[in-house]
C-alpha positions in Angstrom: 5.3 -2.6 2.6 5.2 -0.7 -0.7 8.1 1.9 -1.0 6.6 5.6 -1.4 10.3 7.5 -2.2 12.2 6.7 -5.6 14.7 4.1 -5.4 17.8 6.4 -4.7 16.0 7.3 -1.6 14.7 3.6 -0.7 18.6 2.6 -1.2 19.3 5.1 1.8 16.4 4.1 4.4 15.8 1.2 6.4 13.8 -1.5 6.1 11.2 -2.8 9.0 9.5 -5.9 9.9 6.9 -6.7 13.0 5.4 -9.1 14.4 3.4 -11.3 16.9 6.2 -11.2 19.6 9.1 -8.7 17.9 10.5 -6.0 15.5 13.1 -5.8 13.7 15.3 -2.9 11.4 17.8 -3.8 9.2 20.0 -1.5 6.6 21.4 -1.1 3.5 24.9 -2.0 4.4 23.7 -5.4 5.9 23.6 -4.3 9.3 20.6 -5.1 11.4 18.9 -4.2 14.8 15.9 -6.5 16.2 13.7 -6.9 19.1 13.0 -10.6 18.8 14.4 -14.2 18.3 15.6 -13.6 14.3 19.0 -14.4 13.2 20.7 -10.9 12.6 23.3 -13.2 10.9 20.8 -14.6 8.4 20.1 -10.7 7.1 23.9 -10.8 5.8 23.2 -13.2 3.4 20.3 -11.8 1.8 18.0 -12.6 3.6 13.8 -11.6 3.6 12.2 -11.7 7.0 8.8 -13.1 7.6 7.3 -12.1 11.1 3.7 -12.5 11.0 1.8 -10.3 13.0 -0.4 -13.0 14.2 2.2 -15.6 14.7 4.6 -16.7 17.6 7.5 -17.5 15.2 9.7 -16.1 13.1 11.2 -17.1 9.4 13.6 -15.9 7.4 13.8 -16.7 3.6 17.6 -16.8 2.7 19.8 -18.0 -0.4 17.7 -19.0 -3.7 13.8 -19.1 -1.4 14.5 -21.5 1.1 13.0 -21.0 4.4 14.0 -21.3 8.2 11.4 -20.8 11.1 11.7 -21.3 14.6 10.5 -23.9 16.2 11.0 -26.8 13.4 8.0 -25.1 11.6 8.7 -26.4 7.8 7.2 -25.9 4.5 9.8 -28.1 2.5 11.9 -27.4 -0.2 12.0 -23.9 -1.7 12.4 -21.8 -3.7 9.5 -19.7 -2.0 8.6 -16.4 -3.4 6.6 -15.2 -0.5 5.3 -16.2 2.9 3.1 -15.5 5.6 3.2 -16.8 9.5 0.1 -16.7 11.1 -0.8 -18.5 14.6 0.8 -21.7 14.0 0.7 -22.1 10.5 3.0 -20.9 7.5 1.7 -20.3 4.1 4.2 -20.0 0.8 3.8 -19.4 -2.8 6.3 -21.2 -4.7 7.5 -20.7 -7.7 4.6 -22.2 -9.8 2.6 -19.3 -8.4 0.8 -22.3 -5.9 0.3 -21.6 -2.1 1.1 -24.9 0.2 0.5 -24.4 4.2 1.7 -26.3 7.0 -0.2 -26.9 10.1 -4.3 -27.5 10.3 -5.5 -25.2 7.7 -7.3 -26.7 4.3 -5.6 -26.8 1.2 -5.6 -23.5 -0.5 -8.2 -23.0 -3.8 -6.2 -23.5 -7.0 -5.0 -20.5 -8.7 -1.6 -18.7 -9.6 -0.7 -16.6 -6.4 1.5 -13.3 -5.8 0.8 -12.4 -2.1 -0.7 -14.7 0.6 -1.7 -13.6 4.2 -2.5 -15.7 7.2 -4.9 -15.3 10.3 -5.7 -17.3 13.3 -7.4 -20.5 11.4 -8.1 -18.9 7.8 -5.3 -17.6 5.1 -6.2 -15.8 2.1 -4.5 -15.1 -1.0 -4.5 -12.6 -3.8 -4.0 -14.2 -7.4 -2.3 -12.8 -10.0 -5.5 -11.6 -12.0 -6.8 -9.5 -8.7 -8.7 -11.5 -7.2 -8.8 -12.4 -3.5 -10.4 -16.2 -2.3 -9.9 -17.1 1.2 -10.0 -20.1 3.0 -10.2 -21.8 6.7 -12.5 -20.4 9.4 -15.3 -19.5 8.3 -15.2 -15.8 9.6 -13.6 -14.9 6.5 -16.5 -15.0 4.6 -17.9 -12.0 2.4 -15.5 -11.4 0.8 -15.2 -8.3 -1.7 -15.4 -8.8 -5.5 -13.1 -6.9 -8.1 -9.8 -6.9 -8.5 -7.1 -5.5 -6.1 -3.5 -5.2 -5.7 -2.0 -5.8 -2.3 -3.7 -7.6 1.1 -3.7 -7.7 5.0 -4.7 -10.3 7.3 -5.3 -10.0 10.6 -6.5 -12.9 13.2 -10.1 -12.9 12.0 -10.3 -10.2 9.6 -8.7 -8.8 6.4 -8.6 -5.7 3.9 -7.1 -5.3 0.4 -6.3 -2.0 -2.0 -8.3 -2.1 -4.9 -6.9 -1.0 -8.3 -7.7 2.8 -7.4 -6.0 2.7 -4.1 -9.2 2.2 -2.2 -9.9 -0.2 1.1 -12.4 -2.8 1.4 -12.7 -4.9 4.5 -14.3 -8.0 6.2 -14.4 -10.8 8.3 -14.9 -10.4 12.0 -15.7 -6.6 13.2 -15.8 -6.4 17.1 -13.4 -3.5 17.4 -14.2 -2.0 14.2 -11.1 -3.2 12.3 -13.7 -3.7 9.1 -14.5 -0.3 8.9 -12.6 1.1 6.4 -11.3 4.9 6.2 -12.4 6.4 2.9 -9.6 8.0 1.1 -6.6 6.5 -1.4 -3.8 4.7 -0.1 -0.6 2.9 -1.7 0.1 0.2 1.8 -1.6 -2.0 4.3 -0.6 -3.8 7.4 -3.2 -6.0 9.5 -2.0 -6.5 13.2 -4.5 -9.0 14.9 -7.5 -6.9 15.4 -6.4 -3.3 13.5 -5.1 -2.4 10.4 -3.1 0.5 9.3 -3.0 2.2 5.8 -0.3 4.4 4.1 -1.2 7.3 1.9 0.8 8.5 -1.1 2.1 11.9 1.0 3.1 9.2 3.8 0.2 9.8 6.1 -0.2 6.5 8.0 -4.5 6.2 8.5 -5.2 3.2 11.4 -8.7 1.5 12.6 -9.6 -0.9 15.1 -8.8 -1.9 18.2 -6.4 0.7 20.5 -6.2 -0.9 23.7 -2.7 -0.4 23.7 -2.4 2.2 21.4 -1.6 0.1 18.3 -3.8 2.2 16.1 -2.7 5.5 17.5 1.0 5.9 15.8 3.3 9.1 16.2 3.7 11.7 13.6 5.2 10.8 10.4 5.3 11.0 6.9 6.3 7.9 6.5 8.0 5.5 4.2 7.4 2.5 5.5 5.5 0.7 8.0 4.6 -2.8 9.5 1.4 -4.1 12.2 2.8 -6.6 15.1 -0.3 -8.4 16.5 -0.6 -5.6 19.2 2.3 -2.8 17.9 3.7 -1.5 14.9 6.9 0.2 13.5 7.7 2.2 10.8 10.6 3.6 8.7 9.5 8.0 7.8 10.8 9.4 5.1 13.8 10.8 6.8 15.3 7.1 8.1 14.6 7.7 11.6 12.4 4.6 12.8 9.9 4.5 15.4 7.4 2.1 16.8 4.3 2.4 19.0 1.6 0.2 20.7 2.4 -2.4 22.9 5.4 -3.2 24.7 5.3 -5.7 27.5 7.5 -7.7 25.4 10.0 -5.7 24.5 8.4 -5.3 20.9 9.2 -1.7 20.8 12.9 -2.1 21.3 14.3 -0.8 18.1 13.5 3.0 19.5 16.2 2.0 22.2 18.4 0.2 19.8 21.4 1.9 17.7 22.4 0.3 14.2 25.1 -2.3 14.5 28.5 -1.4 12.5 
């Protein structure tokens, strides 16, 4: 999710979204290709897309921060500056820097927020001073002091990039989605039990579960990339897209998809 080229060349590439049940490419002239249930109209307007790897709905944030989800899924009245779908639930920070959830998940720990990630049961969220707290099931516990700069959460686990481009993990660690590569990197992405890390050159570094292969992307260097709950996708630095991992739904569509005029 963090750009690696400058921004001539990030005006020129595609963006890319994934999630629990979907993927999706859209393009600097407003055009848009998707595998899922998203409105390609809503992407005209402006539009941000939230696809949680964890969740089975979609949202798109459109106009001044409102929000649209499938499925009657509501947070209220905008303006949001960034949300997360997990299984469920949808977590915003609005523009007082405070995170408000729908669904069955506790009330989030007071604090100004800039990113927020949510899991099956637990959310976390990074606050503006670095710091991470986390809240919900209780499988999110341990975790890491110091101050970081951008966060992944998967259904029971997360990992964050510390100041020096470092990752720390934790939570649940049955298929060794906690075990964190050594090495610096400038991007996460958490599917549901794997998580995938960009490096500065655009290496792309994944751990954890592979049944299907979600861990085990094609060659790159990348720009861009995003973690479904059982695939990913990503943008290389040449535009071309391409997704791996699972596909019994139809998630890896956008490699049989042409842009739209």
């Amino acid at each position: 999710m963090i750009l690696l080229a400058s921004l001539a060349l990030a005006a020129r590439l595609p963006g890319i979204a994934a999630g629990d049940h979907g993927s999706l490419a859209w393009f600097p002239d407003g055009s848009a290709v998707a595998a899922s249930s998203i409105d390609l109209q809503s992407l005209t307007e402006g539009a941000r897309v939230v696809d949680g790897s964890v969740g089975g709905f979609a949202c798109v944030i459109v106009g001044k921060g409102d929000l649209r989800c499938e499925g009657g899924v509501s947070l209220g009245k905008g303006p949001w500056q960034a949300v997360d779908v997990g299984r469920d639930v949808v977590c915003g920070i609005d523009e007082d820097e405070a995170v408000a959830c729908s669904g069955h998940l506790p009330p989030a720990p007071e604090g100004d927020y800039v990113d927020v990630g949510v899991g099956n049961g637990l959310a976390c969220g990074l606050r503006r001073d670095g710091t991470i707290v986390c809240w919900g099931s209780d499988v999110v516990s341990g975790v890491p002091e110091g101050r970081f700069e951008a966060l992944a959460v998967g259904a029971a686990h997360a990992c964050a990039l510390d100041r020096e481009g470092l990752v720390a993990c934790w939570g649940r660690n049955l298929n060794g989605q906690c075990d964190a590569p050594a090495g610096l990197f400038v991007a996460l992405s958490a599917g549901w039990a794997n998580t995938c890390a960009l490096g500065a050159g655009g290496a792309l570094t994944c751990w954890g579960s592979d049944e299907f292969d979600q861990s085990s992307p094609p060659a790159g260097p990348w720009h861009q990339m995003e973690l479904g709950a059982l695939h990913g996708c990503g943008v290389r630095l040449d535009g071309s897209t391409a997704c791996w991992g699972d596909d019994r739904l139809n998630q890896q569509a956008l490699r049989r998809l042409r842009k739209s005029p």
